[in-house]
N, C-alpha and C positions, 0 to 999 in steps of 0.2 A: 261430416267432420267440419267444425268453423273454420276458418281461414288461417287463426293466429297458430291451431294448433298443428293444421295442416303446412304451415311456412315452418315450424318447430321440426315436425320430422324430416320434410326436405333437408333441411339444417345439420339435423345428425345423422341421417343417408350418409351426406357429401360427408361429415367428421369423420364418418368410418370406411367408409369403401374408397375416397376419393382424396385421404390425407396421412399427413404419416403422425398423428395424434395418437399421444399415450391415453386410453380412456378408462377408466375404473368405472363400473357400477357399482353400486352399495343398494344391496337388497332388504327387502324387510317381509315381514308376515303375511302382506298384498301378494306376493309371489305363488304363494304356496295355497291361497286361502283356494281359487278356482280345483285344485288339488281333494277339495275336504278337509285343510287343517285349519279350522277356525283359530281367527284372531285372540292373540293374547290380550292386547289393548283394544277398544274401540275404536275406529276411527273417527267419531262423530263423538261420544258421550261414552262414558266410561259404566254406566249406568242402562244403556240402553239393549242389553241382551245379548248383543253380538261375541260378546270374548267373554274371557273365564275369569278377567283380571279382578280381585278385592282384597280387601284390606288384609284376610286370613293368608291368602298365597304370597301379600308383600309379605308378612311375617315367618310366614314359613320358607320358602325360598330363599333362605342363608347356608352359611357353613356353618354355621355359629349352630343355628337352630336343629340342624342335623345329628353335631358332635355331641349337643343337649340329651337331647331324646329322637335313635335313631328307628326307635319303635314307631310315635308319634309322628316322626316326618313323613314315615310310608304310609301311614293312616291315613294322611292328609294327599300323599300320590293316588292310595289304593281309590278312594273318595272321586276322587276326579281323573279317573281311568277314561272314562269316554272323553275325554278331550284327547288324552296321551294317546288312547287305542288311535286316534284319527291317525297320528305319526305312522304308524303299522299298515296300516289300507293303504295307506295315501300312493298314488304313481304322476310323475313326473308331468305336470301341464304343458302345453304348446308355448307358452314364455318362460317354461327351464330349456325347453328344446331350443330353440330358436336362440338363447341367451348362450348355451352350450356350444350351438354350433358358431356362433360369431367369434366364441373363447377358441373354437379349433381353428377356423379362416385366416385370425388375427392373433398367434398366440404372443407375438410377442409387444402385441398392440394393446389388448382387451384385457383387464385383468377385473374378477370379482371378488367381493369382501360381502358375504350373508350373513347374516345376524341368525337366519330361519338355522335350526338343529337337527332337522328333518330328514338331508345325505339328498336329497331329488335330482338336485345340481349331479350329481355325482351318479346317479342312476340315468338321468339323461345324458351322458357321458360329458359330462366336461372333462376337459384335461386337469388332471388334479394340480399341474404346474401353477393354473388360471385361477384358482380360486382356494380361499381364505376362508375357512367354517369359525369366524373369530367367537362367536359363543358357543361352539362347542358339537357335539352331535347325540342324539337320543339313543343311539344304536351302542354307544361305545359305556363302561365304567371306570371310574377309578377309586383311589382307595382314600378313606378320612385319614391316614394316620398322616402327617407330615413329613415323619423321616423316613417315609419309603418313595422308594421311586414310581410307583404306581400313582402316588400323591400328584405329580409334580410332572414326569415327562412319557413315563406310560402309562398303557391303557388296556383294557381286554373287551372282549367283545359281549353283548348282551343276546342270550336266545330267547328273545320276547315268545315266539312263536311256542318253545317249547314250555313258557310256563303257563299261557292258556290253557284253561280244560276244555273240556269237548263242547261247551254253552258256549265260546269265547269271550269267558272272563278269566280275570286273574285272580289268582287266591290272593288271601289276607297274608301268608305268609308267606308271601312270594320273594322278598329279599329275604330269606332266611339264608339263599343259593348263593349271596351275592356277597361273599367275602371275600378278598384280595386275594390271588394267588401266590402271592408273594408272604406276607402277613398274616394273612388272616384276619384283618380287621373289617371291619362293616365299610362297604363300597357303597358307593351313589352313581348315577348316570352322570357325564360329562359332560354336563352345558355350565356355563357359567353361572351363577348365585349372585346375587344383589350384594353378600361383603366381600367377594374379592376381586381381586383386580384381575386383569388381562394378560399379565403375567401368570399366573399361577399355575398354569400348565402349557407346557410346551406346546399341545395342540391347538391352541391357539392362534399362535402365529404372531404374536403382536408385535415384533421388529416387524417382520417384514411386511405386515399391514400398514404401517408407518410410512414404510419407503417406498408403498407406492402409492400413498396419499398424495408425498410428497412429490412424486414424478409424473404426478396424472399431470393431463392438460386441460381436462376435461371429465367433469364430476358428471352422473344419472344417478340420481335416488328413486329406487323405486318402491312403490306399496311399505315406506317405512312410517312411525310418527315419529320420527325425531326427538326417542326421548331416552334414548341411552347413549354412554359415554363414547363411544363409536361414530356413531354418528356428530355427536358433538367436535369429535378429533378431526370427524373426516371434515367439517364447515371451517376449524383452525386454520388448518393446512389450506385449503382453496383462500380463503379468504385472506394471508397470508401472500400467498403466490397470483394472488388477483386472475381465479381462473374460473372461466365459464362450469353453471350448476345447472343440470334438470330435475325437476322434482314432479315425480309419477306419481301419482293420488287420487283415489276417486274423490276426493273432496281439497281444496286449498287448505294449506299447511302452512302456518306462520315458520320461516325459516330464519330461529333466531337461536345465536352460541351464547356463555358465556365468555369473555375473556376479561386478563387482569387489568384496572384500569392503567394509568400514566405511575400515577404513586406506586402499583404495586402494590397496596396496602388494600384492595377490595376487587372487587369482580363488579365488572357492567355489562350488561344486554346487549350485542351487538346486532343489529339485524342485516342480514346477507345483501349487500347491494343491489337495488332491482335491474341494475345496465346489466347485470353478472347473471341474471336469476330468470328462469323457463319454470312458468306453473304449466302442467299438463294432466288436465282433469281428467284421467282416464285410467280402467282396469291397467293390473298388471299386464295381464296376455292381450290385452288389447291392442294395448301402445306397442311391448315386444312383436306382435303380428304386424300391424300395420308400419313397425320402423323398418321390419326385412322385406326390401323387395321380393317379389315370389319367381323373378327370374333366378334371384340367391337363394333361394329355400329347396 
């Protein structure tokens, strides 16, 4: 371990065991990847084989596109099942554990905000009080119609397991099961879609993700690319309240917002203050193992 990165964990040892600092982490798809569940985005090249992410899944992954054609959408799920099936296998890594147990130690210290849909957090027992599933979870459905409450603040639950066949794959008609129990309308899994907001279902959480953006003292971004509205809120807020950030990456992440300029009349590139700003080139579970002492573990 170099020096710079090695005086970095000393650093947030002492934040967490030895202060009375409010600390949010904000997790990304680095978390989960040591898990099995390959990256959405590349962190290198978006091109480069690692993630599933292309131009067909931006277009598909709406509400828009769903309400369209809700045959067509599962076409385009059933297709790329071997990335989903990962969410299914996947069990909890030693930096959900380790991140889980700091949210028990410190509850009313430690609070998490994941992006990941995967529930791991939550198998590795965090306290559910600790953490924020602000996109949603692959295990859960809810319903397309708008005017049901299914739409909007409930949810039901998915039995992935029971619609495997005995090869474990999933048939072609596998959401045929999957209409609202309420309704009856054609349901989708409940992560959030590229056209809605963060609002739009209660499970989300998005006040209360807000308010503890706004109460941290102290930001950790880990295994995220900083490239959805989340993470852009969470840089507002720090950069706002002039508060120390760490950014966990196996590769350097330009950490830059937008925000509105002086006129109000356009948006300018802000980039994160480097006095403010910790790069830590290292695995998710890496950095998580090495930042918990093993006398605390």
């Amino acid at each position: 371990m170099n020096t710079r990165i090695g005086t970095a964990l000393a650093s947030l040892r002492s934040e967490i065991f030895e202060s009375s600092k409010k600390i949010l982490f904000v997790t990304g798809a680095g978390l989960s990847l040591d898990s099995g569940i390959p990256l959405f985005r590349s962190e290198s090249d978006s091109s480069d084989g690692s993630a599933i992410w292309n131009s067909e899944l931006e277009a598909w992954a709406t509400i828009g596109s769903f309400r369209k054609d809700p045959i067509k959408w599962y076409s385009i799920f059933h297709n790329n099942f071997k990335f989903w099936n990962s969410f299914l296998t996947a069990k909890p890594n030693e930096g959900h554990r380790v991140l889980s147990k700091l949210c028990s130690d410190f509850p009313n210290r430690i609070k998490v905000i994941t992006q990941n849909i995967d529930g791991l957090m939550q198998q590795a027992n965090c306290p559910k009080e600790n953490i924020i599933e602000v996109h949603g979870r692959i295990h859960y459905l809810r319903c397309s119609n708008l005017n049901c409450d299914y739409s909007s603040s409930k949810f039901s639950y998915i039995d992935w397991k029971g619609l495997l066949s005995q090869d474990n794959k999933i048939p072609k008609d596998f959401y045929l099961k999957w209409s609202c129990p309420s309704c009856s309308s054609p349901s989708l899994p409940l992560f959030l879609l590229f056209d809605e907001s963060y609002t739009s279902h209660a499970f989300y959480e998005w006040e209360k993700a807000q308010t503890w953006m706004n109460e941290a003292d102290l930001m950790i971004f880990i295994g995220t690319s900083f490239s959805v509205l989340c993470t852009d809120c969470c840089l507002h807020y720090a950069y706002r309240n002039q508060i120390p950030i760490y950014n966990v990456n196996i590769r350097p992440t330009p950490i830059c917002f937008e925000k509105y300029n002086q006129d109000g009349n356009d948006f300018e590139l802000i980039e994160y203050p480097s006095n403010l700003l910790n790069n830590i080139t290292k695995t998710s579970t890496d950095f998580l193992t090495a930042l918990f002492p093993k006398e605390n573990s």
